[in-house]
PLY file of the C-alpha trace (Angstrom):
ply
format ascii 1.0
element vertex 155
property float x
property float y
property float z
element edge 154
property int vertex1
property int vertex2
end_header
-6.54 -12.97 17.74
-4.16 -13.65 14.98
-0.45 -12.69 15.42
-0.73 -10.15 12.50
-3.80 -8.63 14.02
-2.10 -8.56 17.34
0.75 -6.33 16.21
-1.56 -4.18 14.32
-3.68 -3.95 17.64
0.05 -3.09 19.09
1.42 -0.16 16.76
-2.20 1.63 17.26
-3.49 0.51 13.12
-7.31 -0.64 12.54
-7.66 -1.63 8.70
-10.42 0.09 6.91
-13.06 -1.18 4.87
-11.71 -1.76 1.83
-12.28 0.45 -0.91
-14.21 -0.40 -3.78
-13.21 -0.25 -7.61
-13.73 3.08 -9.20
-13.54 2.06 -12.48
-13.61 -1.33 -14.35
-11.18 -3.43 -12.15
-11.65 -6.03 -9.36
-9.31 -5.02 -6.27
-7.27 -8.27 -6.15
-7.14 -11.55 -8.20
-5.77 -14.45 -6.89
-3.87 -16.92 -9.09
-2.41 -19.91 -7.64
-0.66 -18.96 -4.26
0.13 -15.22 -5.41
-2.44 -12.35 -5.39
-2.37 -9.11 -7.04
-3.28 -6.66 -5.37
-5.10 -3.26 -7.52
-3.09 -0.16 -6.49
-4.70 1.48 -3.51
-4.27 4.93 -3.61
-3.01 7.53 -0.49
-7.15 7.61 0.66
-7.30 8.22 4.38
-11.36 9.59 4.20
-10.02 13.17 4.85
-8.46 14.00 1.35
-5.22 15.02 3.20
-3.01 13.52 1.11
-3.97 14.52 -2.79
-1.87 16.41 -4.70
1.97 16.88 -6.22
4.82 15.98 -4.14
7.43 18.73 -4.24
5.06 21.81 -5.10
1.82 21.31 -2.88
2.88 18.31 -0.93
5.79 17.71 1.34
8.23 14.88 1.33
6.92 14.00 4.97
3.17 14.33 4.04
4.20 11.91 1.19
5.89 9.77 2.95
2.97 9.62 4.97
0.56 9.25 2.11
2.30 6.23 1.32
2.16 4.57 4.18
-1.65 5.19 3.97
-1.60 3.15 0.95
0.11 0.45 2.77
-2.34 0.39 5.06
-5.23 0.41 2.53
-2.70 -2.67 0.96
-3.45 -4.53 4.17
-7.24 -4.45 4.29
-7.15 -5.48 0.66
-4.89 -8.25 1.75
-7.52 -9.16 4.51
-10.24 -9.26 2.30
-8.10 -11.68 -0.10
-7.14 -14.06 2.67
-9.03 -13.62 5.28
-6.44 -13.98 7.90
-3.12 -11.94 7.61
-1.07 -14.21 9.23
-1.95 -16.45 5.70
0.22 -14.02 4.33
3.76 -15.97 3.53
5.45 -13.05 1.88
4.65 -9.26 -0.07
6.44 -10.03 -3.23
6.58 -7.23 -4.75
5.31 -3.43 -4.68
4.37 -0.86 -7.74
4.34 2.84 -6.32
3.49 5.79 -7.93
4.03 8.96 -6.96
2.58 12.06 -8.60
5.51 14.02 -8.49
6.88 17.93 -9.35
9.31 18.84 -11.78
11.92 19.14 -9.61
11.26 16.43 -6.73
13.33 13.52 -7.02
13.05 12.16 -3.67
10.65 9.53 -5.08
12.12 6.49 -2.88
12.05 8.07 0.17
8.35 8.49 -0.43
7.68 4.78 -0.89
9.48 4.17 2.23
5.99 4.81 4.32
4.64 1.84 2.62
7.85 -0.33 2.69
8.55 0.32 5.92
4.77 -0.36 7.50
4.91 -3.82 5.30
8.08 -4.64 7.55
7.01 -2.92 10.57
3.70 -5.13 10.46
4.77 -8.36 8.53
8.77 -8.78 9.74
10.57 -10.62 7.15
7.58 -11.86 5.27
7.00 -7.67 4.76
10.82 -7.37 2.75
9.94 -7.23 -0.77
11.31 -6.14 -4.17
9.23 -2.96 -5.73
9.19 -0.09 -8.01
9.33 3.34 -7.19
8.22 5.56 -10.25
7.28 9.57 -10.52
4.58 10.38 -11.90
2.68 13.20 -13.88
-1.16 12.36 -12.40
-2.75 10.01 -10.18
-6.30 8.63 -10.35
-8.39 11.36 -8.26
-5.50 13.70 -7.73
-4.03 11.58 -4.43
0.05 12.09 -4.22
0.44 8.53 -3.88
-0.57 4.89 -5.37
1.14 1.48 -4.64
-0.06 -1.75 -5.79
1.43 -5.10 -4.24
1.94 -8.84 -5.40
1.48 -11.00 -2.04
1.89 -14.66 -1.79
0.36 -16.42 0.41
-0.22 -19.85 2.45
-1.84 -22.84 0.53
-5.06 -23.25 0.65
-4.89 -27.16 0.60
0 1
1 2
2 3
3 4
4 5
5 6
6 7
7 8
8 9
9 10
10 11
11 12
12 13
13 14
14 15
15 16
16 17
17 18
18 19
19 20
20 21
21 22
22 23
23 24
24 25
25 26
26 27
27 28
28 29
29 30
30 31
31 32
32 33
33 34
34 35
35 36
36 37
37 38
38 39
39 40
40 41
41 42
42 43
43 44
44 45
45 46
46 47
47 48
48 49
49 50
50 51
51 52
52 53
53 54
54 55
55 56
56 57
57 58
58 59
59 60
60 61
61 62
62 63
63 64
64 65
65 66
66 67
67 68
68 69
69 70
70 71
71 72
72 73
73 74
74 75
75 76
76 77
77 78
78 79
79 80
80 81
81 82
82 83
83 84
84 85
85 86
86 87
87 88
88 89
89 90
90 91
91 92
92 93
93 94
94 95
95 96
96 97
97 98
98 99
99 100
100 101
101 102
102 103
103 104
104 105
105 106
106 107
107 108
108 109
109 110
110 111
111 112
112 113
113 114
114 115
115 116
116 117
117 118
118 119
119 120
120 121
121 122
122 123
123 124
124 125
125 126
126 127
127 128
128 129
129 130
130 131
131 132
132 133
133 134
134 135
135 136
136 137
137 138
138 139
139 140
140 141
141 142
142 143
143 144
144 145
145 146
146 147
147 148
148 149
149 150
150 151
151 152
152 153
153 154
């Protein structure tokens, strides 16, 4: 077992199947040693996390919502490279987050997927990102985060 799979094993994750494009995209593309990574959106199966953060959705449920995402993020990653300890650094992350009028709390929120990358990945999880409010997100989820992720050669 892998060391990344190992700690997953250890904080009580299992990675999903990943989910498949729902409109014309491919979920990652892979150019040289970095991959992008489509935005994976806060889809745990249950629809528990759809809607706008600050009116129907609390800060914790979004916070939570994000870190769903992150974990989607990972099983895209493991369908990129196979093996997650391939996986030399997250670059960067894109969130969205379908906010309310009035919430502005929009970094806290993308602190669920932040903080999984590190909690799983240690220093190769520390990454630069955006954090941007939103008006809608695709299928009414609260959350979306897309991630740049470079990885081992494959030389």
């Amino acid at each position: 077992m892998s060391k990344i799979e190992a700690r997953l094993q250890e904080l009580g994750i299992t990675l999903p199947v990943p989910a498949a494009p729902v409109a014309n995209y491919v979920p990652f593309v892979r150019s040289g040693n970095l991959i992008h990574i489509s935005g994976q959106i806060s889809n745990d199966g249950t629809g528990r996390y759809k809607g706008t953060v600050g009116v129907d959705v609390s800060l914790e449920d979004a916070t939570e919502a994000a870190r769903v995402c992150g974990i989607n993020l990972l099983a895209q990653m493991k369908a990129a490279v196979g093996d997650l300890d391939n996986v030399v650094r997250v670059v960067k992350l894109g969130a969205f987050v379908q906010a309310g009028p009035d919430f502005y709390d929009v970094p806290q929120v993308v602190n669920g997927c932040s903080n999984l990358m590190v909690e799983v990945l240690g220093e190769a999880g520390k990454h630069a990102r955006s954090a941007v409010g939103v008006y809608k997100i695709p299928l009414g989820f609260a959350v979306e985060v897309d991630a740049v992720i470079e990885v081992a050669d494959r030389r």
